[in-house]
N, C-alpha and C positions, 0 to 999 in steps of 0.2 A: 504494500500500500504506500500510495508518495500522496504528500501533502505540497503544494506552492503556495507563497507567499513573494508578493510584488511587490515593487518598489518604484515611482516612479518619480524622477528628477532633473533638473537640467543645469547642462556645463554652459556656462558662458564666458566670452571672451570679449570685453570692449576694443577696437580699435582706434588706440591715440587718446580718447577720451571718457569717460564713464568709472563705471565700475559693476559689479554683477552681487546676485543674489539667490537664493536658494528659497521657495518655500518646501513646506514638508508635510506630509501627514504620517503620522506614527500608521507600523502594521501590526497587528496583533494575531494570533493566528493558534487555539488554544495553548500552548507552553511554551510558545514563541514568539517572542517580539523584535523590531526590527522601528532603531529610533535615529534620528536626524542628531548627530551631535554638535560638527561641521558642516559648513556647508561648502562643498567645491567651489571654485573660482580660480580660471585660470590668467586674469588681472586685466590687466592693459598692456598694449604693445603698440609700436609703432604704423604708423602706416607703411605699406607696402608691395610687391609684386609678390602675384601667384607663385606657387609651389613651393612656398615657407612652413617648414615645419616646427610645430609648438610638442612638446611634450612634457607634461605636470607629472611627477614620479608620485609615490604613495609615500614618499618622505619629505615633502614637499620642493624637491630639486627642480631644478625647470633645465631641460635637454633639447636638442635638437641642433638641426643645420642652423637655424636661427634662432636662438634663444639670445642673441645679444640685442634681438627687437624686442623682449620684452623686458617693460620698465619695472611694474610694481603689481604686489596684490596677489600673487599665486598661492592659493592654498588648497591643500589635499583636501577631499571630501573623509569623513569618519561617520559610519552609521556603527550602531550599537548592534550587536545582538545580544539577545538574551534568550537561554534557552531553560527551562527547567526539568524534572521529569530524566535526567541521564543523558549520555550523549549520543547523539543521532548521526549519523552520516547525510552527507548533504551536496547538491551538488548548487555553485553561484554564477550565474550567465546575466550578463550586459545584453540586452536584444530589445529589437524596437526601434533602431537608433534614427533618430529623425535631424535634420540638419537644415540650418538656413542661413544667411546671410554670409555665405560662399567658402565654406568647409567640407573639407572629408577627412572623417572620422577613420584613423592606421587600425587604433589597438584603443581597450579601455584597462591599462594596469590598473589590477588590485591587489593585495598583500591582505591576510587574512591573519588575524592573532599577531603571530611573530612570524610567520611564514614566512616566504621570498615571495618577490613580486612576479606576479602572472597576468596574462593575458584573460580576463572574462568574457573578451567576446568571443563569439565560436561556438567553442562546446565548452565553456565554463572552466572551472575549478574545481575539483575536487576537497572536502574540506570535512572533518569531524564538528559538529554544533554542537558547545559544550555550554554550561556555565554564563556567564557577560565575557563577552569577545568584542573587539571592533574589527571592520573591514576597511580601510582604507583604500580609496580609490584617487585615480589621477584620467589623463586624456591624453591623447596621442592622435595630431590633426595635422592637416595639412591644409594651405590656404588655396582654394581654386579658382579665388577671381584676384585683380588686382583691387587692394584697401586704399582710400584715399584719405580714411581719417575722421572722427564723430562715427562709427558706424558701429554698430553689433553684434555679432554674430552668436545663434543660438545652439546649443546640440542637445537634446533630449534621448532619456532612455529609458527604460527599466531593470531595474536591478530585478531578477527572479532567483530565489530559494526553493529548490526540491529537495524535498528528501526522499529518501531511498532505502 
């Protein structure tokens, strides 16, 4: 028997100007909850030409061919879980991923407990649900139009929990 639990959220990235925000809805799901404690934001960057790559680590590092275009503001996202009841096996998939204001979305790293950092999108992660854990997420983009500056670009997804 598997149980899911969703999660849905979005990464943004201001170009040159603004700044970004997370809302949240806690998910509950009978022994299992899944809570907003950060919220991702991968800042502000300069304006610039197509095929610049941004990448927000789950340590909050910021990588990429162009990461000397980004000014300020980069933080990991951290959802909560909590599980009670013993530990479950589980699998964590990034899917849904919706995009606009001229990105494509590489990879979504997330790092689970103390884990090493992985890829969620795909076919997910494999992960033990124990206890209060976090999940720590970042974004891995690439720019497909040219920025010219004030603009913002959105990336939406779902986080989904199966168990197994």
């Amino acid at each position: 028997m598997s149980s899911r639990a969703h999660r849905s959220f979005e990464r943004l990235l201001t170009i040159l100007l603004g700044s970004a925000s997370l809302a949240a809805v806690d998910v509950a799901s009978a022994a299992f909850t899944i809570q907003d404690i950060v919220s991702p934001d991968l800042g502000t960057a300069l304006a610039g030409i197509s095929g610049r790559q941004f990448i927000l680590n789950t340590d909050e590092t910021v990588g990429g061919a162009d990461v000397m275009d980004l000014l300020f503001g980069a933080v990991s996202g951290q959802l909560e879980f909590k599980k009670t009841g013993g530990p479950q096996d589980a699998n964590i998939l990034a899917e849904n991923i919706i995009t606009s204001g001229g990105v494509t979305v590489n990879a979504v790293p997330c790092r689970y407990h103390t884990g090493p950092q992985l890829n969620c999108r795909g076919s997910g992660i494999d992960v033990t649900v124990q206890g209060a854990r976090t999940l720590y997420l970042g974004i891995d983009l690439d720019t497909s139009i040219e920025h010219f500056g004030g603009e913002t670009v959105i990336v939406t997804y779902d986080i989904t929990v199966t168990f197994v």
